[in-house]
NUTORVEX-929674 format. One line per 8 residues: number of its first residue (from 0); for each residue x, y, z of C-alpha. Coordinates in Angstrom, 2 decimals. Example, Ala and Ser with C-alpha at 12.3 -4.5 7.8 and 13.67 -1.06 7.14 Angstrom:
BEGIN
0	12.30/-4.50/7.80 | 13.67/-1.06/7.14 $
# end
This chain:
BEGIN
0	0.00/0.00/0.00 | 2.72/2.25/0.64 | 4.68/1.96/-2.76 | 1.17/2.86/-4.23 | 1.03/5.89/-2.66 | 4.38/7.10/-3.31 | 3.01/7.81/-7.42 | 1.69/10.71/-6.15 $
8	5.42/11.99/-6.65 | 5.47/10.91/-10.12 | 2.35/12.17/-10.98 | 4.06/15.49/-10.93 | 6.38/14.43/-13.62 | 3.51/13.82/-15.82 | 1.75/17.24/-14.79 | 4.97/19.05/-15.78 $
16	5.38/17.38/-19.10 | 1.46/18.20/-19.86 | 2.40/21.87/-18.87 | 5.22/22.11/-20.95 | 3.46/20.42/-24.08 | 0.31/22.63/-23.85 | 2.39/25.69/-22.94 | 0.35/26.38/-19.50 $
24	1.62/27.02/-16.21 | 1.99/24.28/-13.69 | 1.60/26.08/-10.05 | 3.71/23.55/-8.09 | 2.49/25.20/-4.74 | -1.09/25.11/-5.20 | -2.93/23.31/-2.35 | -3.33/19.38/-4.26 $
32	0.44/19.82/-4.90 | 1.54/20.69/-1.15 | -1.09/17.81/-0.35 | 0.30/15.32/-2.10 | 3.77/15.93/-0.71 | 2.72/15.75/2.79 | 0.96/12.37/1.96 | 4.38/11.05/0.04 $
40	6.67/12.09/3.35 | 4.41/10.22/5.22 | 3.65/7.11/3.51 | 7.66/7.17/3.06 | 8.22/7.24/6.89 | 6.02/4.50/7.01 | 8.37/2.52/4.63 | 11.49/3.65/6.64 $
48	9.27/2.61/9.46 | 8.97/-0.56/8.64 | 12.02/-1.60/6.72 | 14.78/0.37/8.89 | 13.46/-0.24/11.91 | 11.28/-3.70/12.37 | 13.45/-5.54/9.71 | 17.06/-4.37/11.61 $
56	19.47/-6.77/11.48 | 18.00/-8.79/8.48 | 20.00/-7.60/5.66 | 22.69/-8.72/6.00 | 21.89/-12.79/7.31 | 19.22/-12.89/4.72 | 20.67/-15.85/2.88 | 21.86/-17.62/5.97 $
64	18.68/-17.31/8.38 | 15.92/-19.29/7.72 | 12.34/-17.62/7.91 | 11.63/-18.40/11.57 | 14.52/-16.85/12.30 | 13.36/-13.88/10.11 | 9.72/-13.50/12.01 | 11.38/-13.90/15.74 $
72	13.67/-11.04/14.61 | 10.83/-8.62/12.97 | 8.68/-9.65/16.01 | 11.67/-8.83/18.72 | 12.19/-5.33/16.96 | 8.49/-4.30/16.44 | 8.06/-4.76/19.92 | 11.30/-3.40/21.57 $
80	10.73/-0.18/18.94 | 8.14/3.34/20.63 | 7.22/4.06/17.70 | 3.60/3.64/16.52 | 3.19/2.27/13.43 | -0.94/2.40/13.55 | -0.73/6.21/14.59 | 1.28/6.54/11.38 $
88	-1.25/4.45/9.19 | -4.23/6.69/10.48 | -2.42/9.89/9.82 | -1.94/8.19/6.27 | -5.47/7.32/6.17 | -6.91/10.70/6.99 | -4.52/12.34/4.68 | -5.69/10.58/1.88 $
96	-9.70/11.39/3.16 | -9.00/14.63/2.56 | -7.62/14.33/-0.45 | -10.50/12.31/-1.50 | -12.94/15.38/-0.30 | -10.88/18.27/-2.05 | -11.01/16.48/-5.18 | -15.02/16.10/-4.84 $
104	-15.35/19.69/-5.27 | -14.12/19.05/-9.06 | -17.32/16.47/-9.72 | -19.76/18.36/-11.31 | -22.64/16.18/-9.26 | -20.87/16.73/-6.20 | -19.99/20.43/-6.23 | -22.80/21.21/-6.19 $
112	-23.62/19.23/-3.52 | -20.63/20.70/-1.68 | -21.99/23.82/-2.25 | -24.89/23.74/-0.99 | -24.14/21.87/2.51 | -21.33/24.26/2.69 | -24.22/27.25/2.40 | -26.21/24.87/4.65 $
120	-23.41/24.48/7.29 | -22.58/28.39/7.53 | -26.36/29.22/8.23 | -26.84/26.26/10.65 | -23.78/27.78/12.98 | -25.29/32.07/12.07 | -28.44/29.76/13.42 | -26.80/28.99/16.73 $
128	-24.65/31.38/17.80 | -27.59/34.22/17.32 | -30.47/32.52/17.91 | -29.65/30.08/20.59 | -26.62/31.52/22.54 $
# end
């Protein structure tokens, strides 16, 4: 799942070369952009989570050690290791739920949708704070 995510970084080779063919300009800090990078350094640390620190001292007897040896060894480090590797998948998670929502706003069905519940949601809390409070 990780590797998957990490073509968010090459999608912005294609979006350069489309630029550059069409003659446009490519805004590389536009919100989807800056988005994407935070979800690439995070799915990455989960890869350097995983592979530098749970598979430690692997590399190098990988041809020796058979694979109960291998699973004692991942097991040992994952839990000697503090770090959290589910509070890193739901920060992944969430980050790509959000990119999932921004790009909703793009749908023609649903932005118009958006729209309107975002109209809806500003009167509902005008509602509360002067009517109720």
């Amino acid at each position: 799942m990780s590797f998957l995510c990490l073509t968010f970084a090459v999608q912005h080779l294609a979006d350069i070369i489309y630029s550059s063919i069409n003659k446009r300009y490519i805004n590389p800090y536009s919100f989807l952009s800056l988005w994407d990078l935070v979800i690439f350094v995070f799915y990455f640390t989960n890869i350097m989570t995983t592979y530098a620190r749970n598979l430690n001292g692997t590399w190098e007897e990988r041809p020796v050690i058979d694979f109960g040896s291998l699973a004692l060894i991942y097991a040992r480090n994952f839990m000697d290791y503090k770090t959290s590797e589910d509070a890193i998948w739901i920060i992944c998670i969430v980050c790509l739920w959000i990119r999932v929502f921004y790009l909703l706003r793009f749908n023609e069905y649903m932005g118009k949708f958006i729209g309107i519940v975002d109209r809806l949601f500003y009167d509902l809390f005008i509602f509360f704070c002067f009517y109720l409070l």
